[in-house]
N, C-alpha and C positions, 0 to 999 in steps of 0.2 A: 328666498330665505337661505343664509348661510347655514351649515353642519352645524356652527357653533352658537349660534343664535339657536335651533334645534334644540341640543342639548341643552341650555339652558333654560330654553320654554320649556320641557319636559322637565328636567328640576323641578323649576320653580312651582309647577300645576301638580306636580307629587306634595312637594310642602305647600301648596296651599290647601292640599286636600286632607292633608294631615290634621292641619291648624282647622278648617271645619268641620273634620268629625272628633276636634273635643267640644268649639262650641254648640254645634245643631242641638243637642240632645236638652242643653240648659234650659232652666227657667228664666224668668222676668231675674228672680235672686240670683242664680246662676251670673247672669250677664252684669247684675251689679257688683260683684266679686271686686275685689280691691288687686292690686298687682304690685308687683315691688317695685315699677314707676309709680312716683308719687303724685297721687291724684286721680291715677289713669286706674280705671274698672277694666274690667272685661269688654264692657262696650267701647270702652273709649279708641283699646287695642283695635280693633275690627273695624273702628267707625276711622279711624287713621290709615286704615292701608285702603279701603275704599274710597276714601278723599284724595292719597294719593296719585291711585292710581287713576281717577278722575282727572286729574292737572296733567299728569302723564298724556293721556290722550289729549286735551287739549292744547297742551306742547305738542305733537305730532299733527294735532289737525282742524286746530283755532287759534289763530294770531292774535286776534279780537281778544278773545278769554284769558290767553295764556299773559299778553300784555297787563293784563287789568289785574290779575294775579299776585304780579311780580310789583306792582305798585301798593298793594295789601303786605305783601312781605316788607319791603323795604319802610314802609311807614308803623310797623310794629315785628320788628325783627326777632323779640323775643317772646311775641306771644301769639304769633301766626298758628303756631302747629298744634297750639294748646285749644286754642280757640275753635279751631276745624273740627281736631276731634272728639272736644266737649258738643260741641253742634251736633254729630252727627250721634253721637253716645246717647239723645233723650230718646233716638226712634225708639218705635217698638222693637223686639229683637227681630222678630222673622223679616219685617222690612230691611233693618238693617242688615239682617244677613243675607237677604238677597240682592240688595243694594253693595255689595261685597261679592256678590260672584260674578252679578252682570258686570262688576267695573273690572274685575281681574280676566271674565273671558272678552268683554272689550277691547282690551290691551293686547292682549296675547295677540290677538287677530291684527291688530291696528300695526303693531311692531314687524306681525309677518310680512306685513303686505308693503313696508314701506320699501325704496328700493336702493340699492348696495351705495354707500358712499353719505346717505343721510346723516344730519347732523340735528340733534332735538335739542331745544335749549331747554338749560334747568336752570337751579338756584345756584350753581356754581359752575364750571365748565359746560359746555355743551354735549348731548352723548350721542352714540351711536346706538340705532335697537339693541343690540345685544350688549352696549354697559347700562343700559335701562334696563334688561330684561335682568343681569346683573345685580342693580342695585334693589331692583324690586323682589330678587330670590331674599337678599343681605338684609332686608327689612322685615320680608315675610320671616324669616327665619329668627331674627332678633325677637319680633313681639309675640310668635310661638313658642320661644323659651319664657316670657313673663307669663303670657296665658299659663303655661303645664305649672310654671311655680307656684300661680295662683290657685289651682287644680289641685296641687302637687301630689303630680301623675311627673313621670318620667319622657321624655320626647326621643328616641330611638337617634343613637349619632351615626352617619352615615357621610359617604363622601363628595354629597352634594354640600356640605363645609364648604369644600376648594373657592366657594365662587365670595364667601365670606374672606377668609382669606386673601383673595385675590385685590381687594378692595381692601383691605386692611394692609395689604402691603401698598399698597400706593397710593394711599393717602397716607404714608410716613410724615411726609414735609409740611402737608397741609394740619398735620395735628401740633407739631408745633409753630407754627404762622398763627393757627387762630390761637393758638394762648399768648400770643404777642412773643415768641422767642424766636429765634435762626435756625432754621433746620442745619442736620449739621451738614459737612461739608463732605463725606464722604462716603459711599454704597455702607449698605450691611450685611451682612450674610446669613441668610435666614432657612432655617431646614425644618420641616414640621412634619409629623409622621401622622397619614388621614386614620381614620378608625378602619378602614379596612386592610389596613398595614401598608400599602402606598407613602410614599415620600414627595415630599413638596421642596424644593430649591430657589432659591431667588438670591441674586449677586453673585458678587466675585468668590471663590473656595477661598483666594488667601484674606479675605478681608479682615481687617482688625479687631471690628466687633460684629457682635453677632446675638443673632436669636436661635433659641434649639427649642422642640418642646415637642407639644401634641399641637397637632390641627384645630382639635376642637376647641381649645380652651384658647387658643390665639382668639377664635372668633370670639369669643366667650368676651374677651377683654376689649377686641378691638369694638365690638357696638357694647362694649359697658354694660353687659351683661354680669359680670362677675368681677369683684375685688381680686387686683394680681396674686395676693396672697394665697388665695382659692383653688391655685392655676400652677398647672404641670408646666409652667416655661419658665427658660435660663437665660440671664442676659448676660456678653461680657462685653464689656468696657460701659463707660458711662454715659454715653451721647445713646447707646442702646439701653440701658437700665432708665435712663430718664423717657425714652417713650414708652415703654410699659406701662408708664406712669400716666401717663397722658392719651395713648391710644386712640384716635375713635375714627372709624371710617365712617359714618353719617356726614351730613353736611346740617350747617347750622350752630351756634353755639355750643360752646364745650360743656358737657353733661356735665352733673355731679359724678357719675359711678352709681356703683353700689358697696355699699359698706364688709366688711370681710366676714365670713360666716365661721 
């Protein structure tokens, strides 16, 4: 296992310890809580990262399963992810939350053990453990801020961000390809300051346009957490103010948003 793969697993198993000691403590009502994804309870959040993280392994260590999967996806492309975690959302809670730990300490382990140069296939590019270990921080963390909204408890910002971030900067091109536009044609220059006063840099210094802000609230925007309005970030020129607009480092259809608070 690489250092960097490391650090990430440790992220990611901090936030997900986070994200279950708001729900452990819930009731049956508790876990029916509504969220500010539309439709999606508390369970549904929970019962979604434990299905992920399901296919996850099975991408790492079932050809069989992962194929059959991807054949479910592609013949209901818009209501694959709804459906999984409406399914999993009727368990009981404690099944369901322990059906969510065993599949996150699964993974962890599944991803350590695999060996340097590996390549997993997903719903969009193929990954390495460590942009799995990546995308699965950028997820846990996304439907951690809807659980605290739905709570609304506050979720402590810290600079395990970066990995959010990270994934929101390169998926630039891809936020405009799936709304059907051209990405534009040239770098941008992006500087974003983490909550622990650290600085983040991506592209060239002279670029022509550019993003400035906070850390947190990029990520905020890039998984459609938060209306840009909401959000400590600056765009210049206009091939940068129109992704703002559009943002989203998930894979799969372009979300609604959320509307400006």
């Amino acid at each position: 296992m690489s250092a960097l793969l490391g650090d990430v697993q440790d992220d990611l198993r901090r936030e997900s310890e986070q994200l279950d000691a708001l729900v452990a403590p819930l009731d049956a009502g508790g876990w029916r809580s509504p969220t500010p994804a539309e439709g999606w309870t508390i369970a549904h959040q929970i019962a979604h990262l434990a299905w992920t993280d399901e296919w996850a392994i099975a991408a790492a260590t079932d050809k069989d399963a992962w194929d059959a999967t991807v054949v479910q996806a592609l013949a209901d492309p818009e209501g694959f992810v709804d459906a999984g975690a409406g399914a999993g959302a009727t368990a009981d809670p404690a099944t369901l939350l322990e059906r969510w730990r065993a599949s996150r300490q699964r993974l962890a382990g599944v991803l350590d053990s695999l060996p340097a140069g590996t390549k997993l296939p997903w719903y969009g590019p193929p990954m390495s453990p460590t942009s799995m270990a990546t995308a699965r921080f950028m997820e846990t963390w996304a439907h951690a801020r809807d659980v605290a909204d739905a709570l609304a408890v506050t979720l402590p910002a810290d600079d395990g961000v970066r990995h959010v971030v990270h994934i929101g900067v390169r998926t630039r091109d891809f936020s405009f390809r799936n709304r059907e536009l051209d990405p534009p044609a040239e770098e941008f220059r992006i500087e974003l300051t983490l909550p622990g006063g650290g600085e983040l840099a991506y592209g060239p210094a002279d670029a022509a346009q550019s993003v400035t802000g906070a850390a947190y609230d990029f990520a905020l925007l890039v998984t459609q957490r938060r209306h840009r309005a909401d959000l400590d970030l600056i765009a210049k020129g206009p091939d940068a103010e129109r992704w703002l607009e559009i943002a989203q480092a998930f894979a799969g259809p372009a979300g609604p948003g959320r509307e400006p608070r």
